[in-house]
GUVO-617163 format. One record per residue: residue number from 1; residue in one letter; x, y, z of N, C-alpha, C in turn. Coordinates in pm, whole numbers, plus 50000, padded with zeros to 5 digits. Example, Ala and Ser with C-alpha at 12.3 -4.5 7.8 and 13.67 -1.06 7.14 Angstrom:
R    nr   rest     n.u     n.v     n.w    ca.u    ca.v    ca.w     c.u     c.v     c.w
R     1      A   51319   49431   50780   51230   49550   50780   51320   49670   50780
R     2      S   51285   49775   50708   51367   49894   50714   51290   50003   50787
//
This chain:
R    nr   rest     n.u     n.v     n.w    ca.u    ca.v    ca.w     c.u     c.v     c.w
R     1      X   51840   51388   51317   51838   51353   51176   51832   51201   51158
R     2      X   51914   51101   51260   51908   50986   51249   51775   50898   51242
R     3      X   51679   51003   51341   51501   50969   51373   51448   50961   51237
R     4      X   51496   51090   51188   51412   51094   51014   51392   50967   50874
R     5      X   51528   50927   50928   51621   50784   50877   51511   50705   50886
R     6      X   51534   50683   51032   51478   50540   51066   51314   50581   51039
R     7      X   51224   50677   51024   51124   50703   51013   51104   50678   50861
R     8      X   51164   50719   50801   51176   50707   50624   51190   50591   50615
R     9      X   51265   50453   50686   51306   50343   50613   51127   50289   50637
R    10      X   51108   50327   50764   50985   50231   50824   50889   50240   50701
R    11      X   50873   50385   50660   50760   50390   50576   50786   50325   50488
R    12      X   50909   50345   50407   50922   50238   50263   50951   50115   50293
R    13      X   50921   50045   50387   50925   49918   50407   50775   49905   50418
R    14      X   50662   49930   50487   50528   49920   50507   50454   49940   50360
R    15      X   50537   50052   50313   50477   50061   50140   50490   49939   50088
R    16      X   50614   49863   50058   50639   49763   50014   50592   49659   50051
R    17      X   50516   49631   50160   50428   49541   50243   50279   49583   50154
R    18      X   50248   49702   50151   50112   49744   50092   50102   49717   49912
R    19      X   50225   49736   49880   50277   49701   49742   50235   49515   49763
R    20      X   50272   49442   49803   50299   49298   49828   50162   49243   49820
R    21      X   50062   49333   49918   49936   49284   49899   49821   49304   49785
R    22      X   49864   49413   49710   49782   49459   49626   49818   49365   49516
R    23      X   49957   49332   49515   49991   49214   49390   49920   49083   49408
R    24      X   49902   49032   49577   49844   48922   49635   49734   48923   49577
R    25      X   49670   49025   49580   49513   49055   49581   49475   49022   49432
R    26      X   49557   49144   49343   49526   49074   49199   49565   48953   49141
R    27      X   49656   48898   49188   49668   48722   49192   49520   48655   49241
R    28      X   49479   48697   49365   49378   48645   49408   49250   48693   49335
R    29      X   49182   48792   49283   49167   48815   49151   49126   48738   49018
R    30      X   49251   48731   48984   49244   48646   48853   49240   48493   48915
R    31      X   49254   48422   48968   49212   48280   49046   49053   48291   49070
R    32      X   49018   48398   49094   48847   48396   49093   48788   48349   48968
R    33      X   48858   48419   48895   48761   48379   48738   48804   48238   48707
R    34      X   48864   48156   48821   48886   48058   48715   48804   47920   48805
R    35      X   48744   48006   48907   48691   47924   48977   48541   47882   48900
R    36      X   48470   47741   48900   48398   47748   48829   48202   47717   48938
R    37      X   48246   47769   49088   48145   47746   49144   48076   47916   49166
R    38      X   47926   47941   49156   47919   48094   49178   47961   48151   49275
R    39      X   47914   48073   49402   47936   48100   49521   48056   48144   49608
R    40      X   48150   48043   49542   48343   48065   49572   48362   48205   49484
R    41      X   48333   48151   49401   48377   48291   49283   48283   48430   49338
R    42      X   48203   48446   49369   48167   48581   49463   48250   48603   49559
R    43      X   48286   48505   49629   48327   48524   49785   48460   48559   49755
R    44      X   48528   48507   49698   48667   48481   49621   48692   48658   49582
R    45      X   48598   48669   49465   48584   48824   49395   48608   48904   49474
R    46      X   48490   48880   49632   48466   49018   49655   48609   49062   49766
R    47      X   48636   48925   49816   48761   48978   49916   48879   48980   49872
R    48      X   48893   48955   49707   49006   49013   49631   49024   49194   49647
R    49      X   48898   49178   49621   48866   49368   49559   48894   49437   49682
R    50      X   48838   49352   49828   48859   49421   49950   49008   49451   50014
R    51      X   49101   49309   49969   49247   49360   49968   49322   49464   49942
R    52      X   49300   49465   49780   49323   49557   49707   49282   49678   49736
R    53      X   49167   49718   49768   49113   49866   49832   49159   49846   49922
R    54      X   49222   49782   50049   49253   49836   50184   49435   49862   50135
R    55      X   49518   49786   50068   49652   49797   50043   49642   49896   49953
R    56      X   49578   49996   49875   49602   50069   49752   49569   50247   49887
R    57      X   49512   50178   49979   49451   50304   50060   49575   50335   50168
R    58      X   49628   50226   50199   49762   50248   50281   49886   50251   50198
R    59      X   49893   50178   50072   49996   50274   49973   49981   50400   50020
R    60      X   49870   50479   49941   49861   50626   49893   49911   50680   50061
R    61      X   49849   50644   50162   49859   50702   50312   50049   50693   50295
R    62      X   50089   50591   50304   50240   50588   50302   50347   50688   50230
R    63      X   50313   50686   50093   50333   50762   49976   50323   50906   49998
R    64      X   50216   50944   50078   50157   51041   50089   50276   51140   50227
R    65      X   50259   51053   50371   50328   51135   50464   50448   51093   50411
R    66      X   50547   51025   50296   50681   51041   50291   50699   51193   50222
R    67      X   50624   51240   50121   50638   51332   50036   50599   51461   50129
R    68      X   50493   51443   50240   50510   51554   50309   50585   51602   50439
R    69      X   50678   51448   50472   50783   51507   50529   50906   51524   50446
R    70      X   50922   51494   50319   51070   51529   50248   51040   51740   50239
R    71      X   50878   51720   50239   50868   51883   50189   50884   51984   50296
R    72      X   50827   51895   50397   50870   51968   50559   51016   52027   50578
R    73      X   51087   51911   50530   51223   51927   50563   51315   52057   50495
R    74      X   51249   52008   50378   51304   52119   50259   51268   52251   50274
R    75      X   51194   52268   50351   51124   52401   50390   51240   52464   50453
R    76      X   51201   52350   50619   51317   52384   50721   51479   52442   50677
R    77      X   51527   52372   50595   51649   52413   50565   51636   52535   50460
R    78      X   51551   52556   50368   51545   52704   50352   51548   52793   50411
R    79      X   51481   52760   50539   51495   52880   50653   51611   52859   50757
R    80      X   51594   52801   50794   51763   52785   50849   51892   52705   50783
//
């Protein structure tokens, strides 16, 4: 049971890392528009958006196996 612990903290700590970047990202984001060269401001844009899609994709992944091991569990102890 102690494994489950330490398996649960890991994930909501990595969420919160994936949380951290997606805020980075839309910070980085809105600093695009205020850039006034095209070139920065594309480059700027596009690897905002790429942050954000890679941290919003390992949120959901994170989010995702915590809820299907709380359901695992809950199973288990129904049956035994």
């Amino acid at each position: 049971m102690e494994k489950t612990y330490q398996w649960l903290a890991i994930q909501i700590i990595l969420a919160l890392i994936a949380i951290f970047f997606i805020l980075f990202g839309i910070n980085l984001l809105y600093m695009a528009y205020q850039i006034n060269e095209p070139f920065s401001f594309i480059m700027t844009f596009f690897a905002s958006n790429f942050i954000i899609l890679i941290s919003a994709t390992l949120l959901i992944t994170f989010v995702l196996k915590i809820v299907t091991n709380i359901r695992k569990s809950k199973a288990k102890e129904k049956e035994g």
